[in-house]
N, C-alpha and C positions, 0 to 999 in steps of 0.2 A: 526415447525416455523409457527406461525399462522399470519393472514394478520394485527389481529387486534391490536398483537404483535406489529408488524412492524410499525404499523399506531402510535403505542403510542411513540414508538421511534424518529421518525420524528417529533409529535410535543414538545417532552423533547428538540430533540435537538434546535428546532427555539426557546423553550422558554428560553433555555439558554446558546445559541451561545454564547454571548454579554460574558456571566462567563468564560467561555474556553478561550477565546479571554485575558481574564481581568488576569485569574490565570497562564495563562501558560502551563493548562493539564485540560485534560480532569477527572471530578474527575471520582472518586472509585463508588460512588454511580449509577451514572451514567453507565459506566463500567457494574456495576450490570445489570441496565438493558438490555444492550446491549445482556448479557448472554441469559436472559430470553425472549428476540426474538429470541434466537439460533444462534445469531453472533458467540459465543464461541463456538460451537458444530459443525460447517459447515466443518471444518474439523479434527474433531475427529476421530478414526477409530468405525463404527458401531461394531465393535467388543468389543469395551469397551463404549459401549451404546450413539455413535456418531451419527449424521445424516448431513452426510457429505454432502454437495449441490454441484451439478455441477456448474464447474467453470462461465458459462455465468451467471447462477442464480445466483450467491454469486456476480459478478461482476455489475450485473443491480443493486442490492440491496446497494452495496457500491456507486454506481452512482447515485443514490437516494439522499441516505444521504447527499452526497457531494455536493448538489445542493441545499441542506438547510447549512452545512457549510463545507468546506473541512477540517480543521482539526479533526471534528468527521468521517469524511470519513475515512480519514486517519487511526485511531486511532481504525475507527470498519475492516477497511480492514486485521490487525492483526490477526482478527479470521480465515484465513486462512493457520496459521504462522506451526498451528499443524502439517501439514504437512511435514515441516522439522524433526519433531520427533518423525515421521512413520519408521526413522532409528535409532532409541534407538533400545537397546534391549527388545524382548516383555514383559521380566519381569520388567523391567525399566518403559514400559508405563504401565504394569501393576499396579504398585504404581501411576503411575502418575495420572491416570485416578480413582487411589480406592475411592475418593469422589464424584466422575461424571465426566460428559464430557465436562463440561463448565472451561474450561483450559482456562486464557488469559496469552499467554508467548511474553513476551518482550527480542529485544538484540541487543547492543550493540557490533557489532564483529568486527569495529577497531577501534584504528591500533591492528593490530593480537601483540599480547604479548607472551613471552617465557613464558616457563612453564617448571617445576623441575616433574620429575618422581618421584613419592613418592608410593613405594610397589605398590598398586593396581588404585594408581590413580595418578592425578598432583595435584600438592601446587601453585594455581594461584595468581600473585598478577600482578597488573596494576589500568590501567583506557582509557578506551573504551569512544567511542565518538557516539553523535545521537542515543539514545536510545528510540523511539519513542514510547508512550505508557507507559512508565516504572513506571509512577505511579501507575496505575491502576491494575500492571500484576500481575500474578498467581507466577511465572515460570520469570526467565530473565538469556539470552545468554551472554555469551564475548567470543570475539576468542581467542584460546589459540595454540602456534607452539611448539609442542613437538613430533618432529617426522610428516613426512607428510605422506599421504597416496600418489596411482600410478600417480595420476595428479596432486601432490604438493598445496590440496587445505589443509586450516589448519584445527584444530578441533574447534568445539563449546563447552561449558563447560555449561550445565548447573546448576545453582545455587536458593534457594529460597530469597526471598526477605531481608529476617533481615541477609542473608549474603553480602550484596551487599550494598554501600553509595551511594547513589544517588544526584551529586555532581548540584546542581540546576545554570546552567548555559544556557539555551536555551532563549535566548535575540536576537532576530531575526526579520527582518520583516512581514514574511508570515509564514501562518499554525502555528502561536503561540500559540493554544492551543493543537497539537501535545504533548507535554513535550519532548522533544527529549534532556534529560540530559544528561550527561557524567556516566558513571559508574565504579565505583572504589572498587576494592577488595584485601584485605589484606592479603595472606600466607592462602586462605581457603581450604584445601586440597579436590578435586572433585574425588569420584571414576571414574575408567575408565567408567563403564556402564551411567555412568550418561554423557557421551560426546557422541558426535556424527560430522559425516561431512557437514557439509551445501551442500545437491542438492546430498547427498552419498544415496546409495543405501539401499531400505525401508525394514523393516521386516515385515511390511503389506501388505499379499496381497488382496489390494481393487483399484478398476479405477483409485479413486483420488490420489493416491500411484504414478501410475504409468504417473500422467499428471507431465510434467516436473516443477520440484519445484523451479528454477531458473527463469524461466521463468514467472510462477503464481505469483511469489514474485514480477518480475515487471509490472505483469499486474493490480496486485490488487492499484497501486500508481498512475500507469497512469490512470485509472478511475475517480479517485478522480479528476482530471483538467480536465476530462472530463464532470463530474459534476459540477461544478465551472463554465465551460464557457458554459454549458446550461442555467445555473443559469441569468449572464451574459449577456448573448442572449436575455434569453428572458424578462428580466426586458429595456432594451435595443429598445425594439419592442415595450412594452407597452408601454414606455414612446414616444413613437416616436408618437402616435398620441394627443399629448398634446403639447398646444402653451408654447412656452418660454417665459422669460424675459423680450425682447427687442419688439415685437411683430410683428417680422420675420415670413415668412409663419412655420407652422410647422414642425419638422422633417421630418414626412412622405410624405411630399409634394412637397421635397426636391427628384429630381432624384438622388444625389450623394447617399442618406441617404440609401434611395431606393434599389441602386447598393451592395451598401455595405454591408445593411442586407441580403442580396439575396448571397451575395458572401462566407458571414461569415455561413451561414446557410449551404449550399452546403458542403464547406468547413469540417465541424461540422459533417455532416452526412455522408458524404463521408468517414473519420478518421475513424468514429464507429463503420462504416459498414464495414470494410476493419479488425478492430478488432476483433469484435464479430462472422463474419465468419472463423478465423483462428481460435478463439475458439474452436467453433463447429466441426472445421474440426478434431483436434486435440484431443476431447475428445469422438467425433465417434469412430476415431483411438483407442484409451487407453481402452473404455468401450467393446471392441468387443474380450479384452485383448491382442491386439497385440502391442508394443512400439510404444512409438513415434519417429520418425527421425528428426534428426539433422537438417534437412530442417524446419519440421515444429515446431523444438521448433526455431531456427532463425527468421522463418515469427512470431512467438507469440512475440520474445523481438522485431521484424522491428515495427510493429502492434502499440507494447507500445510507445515505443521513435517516431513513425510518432505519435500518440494520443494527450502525452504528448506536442509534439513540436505545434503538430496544436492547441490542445487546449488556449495553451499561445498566441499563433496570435491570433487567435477567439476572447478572452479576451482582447486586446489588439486592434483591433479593436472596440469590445464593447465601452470600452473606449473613444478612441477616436469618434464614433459618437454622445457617449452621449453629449459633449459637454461641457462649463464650470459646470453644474451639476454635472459632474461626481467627481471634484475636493472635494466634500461635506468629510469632515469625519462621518457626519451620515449618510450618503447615503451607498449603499451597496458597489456600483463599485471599491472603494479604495479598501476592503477587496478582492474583488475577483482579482484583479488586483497583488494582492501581493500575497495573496495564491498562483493561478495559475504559478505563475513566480517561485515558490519554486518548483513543481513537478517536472519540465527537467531539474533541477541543480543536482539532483538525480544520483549515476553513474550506476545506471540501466537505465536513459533514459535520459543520455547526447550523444554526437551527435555521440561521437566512434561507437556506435550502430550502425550506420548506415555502417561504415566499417565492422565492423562483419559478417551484414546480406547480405552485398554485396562479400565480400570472398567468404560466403557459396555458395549466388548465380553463380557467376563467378567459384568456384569450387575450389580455392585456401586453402591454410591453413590460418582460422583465426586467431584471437589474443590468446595467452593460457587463457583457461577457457570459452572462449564462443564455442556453447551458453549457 
């Protein structure tokens, strides 16, 4: 994954935010490039010719994006997805992987759907909701209940794409060009090899295997509003030493204006830093090869849902100091204002979270499933 990689992808995407925004999804093309900076490979297993990135680095690089626009953030945070189907079977990822390691897997897992046992596999049919990515993907999930495993979590089915109708309904205010469509499948019989559990235990052993995959899932969303309200911030700042309208002193001259960029900044930095340390601590733990504990995959979802939550204040403040500017539809702040507002609606980083990470801490039994 080279820088100049990276560099090109940042300005695809400023050059055509405005298209994602317009279509609803992020296209295919695009997509393509995203591979070819190594989005798609970040977590692939190096064993089937992957270069999987430590979670801070894949998470700065989505925080990046998201600050040019958050539904590509969104949309490139996916390439971390591989990691769920580090518990396929190795001959399973062996097929999956026999073209390369630039996998983009998209899914859709509810509401979880029943599923008929057919000889060596299920006959799935349904339709799954928020499938974010899904035009773009390689590979696309639906949750399927046939039989649960020890924690009552259901299966994943994976399927390729000409199996799957991708029902175009994502008509939303924020992160519109996500595509987070519905997905609808008709009687397609899935071998068992081709499922798996979501956050079930990997047939890979490599670090990123072993960094908790429930957790990474909500860290790589919450970044994205994290990206968003830097964006925000600092369009926010610059414009603060520019006279308005009316020809009132200017923003920054304003003690209130003053107060409140200082607070929102703090604010901003404080969330990040409190993130990106639980990171580290956590992927110390896993790279040293010993598990991560239930404490600290809790402090990574507390991390995300405080990120998420502050990000939206942040944003939200932005806003309001810009003042009636801010109101513009061509201006930026309406977009980030409505992205931003989609990431904590997420039920990885709505507010239950924060019961969760409070049981663990107090020592209590949390909610089934967390963290």
């Amino acid at each position: 994954m080279t820088q100049a990689a990276f560099e090109h992808v940042l300005a695809l995407v400023a050059a055509r935010r405005d298209e994602f925004d317009e279509k609803r999804h992020v296209p295919r093309d695009v997509v393509a490039e995203f591979k070819k900076a190594g989005l798609y490979r970040a977590s692939a297993p190096r064993r089937f010719g992957g270069e999987p990135l430590a979670p801070a680095e894949f998470l700065r690089r989505i925080e990046r994006i998201s600050e040019i626009d958050g539904s590509a953030g969104w949309v490139a945070s996916f390439g971390s997805s591989l990691i769920y189907l580090a518990a396929l079977p190795l001959e399973t990822q062996a097929q999956l992987y026999a073209d390369g390691p630039d996998v983009a897997f998209a899914g859709g897992l509810f509401p979880v759907q029943p599923a008929e046992r057919v000889g060596n596999g299920y006959r799935v049919h349904g339709r799954w909701k928020f499938a974010s990515g899904c035009k773009g993907a390689d590979l696309l999930g639906v949750g399927i209940k046939a039989g649960e495993d020890r924690a009552g979590r259901p299966l994943t089915a994976v399927l390729r794409p000409e199996q799957v109708e991708i029902v175009e309904n994502w008509d939303v205010i924020g992160l519109r060009g996500t595509g987070s469509h519905d997905l609808a499948v008709d009687g397609i019989v899935v071998p068992q090899e081709w499922t798996f559990v979501r956050g079930g235990a990997p047939t890979v052993d490599e670090p990123l295997y072993r960094y908790p995959a429930v957790a990474y899932a909500a860290q790589v969303l919450a970044v994205v509003g994290l990206g968003v309200a830097r964006a925000a911030l600092d369009h926010v700042i610059a414009e603060g030493g520019r006279s308005g309208f009316t020809g009132a002193p200017r923003p920054a001259d304003r003690p209130t204006f003053r107060i409140g960029v200082g607070r929102a900044e703090a604010q901003l930095r404080s969330a990040r830093a409190f993130f990106y340390e639980a990171t580290q601590e956590v992927w110390d733990t896993v790279e040293r090869g010993d598990p991560a504990t239930a404490h600290q995959a809790s402090l990574l979802r507390l991390a995300s849902v405080h990120l998420a939550q502050t990000s939206f204040d942040v944003v939200r403040s932005a806003y309001q100091l810009a003042g009636i500017p801010a109101i513009a539809e061509a201006g930026p702040l309406q977009r980030y204002l409505r992205d931003a507002s989609v990431v904590p609606q997420h039920a990885f980083l709505q507010e239950g979270i924060y019961d969760g990470a409070g049981a663990v801490l107090t020592g209590v039994q949390p909610f089934p499933g967390y963290p």
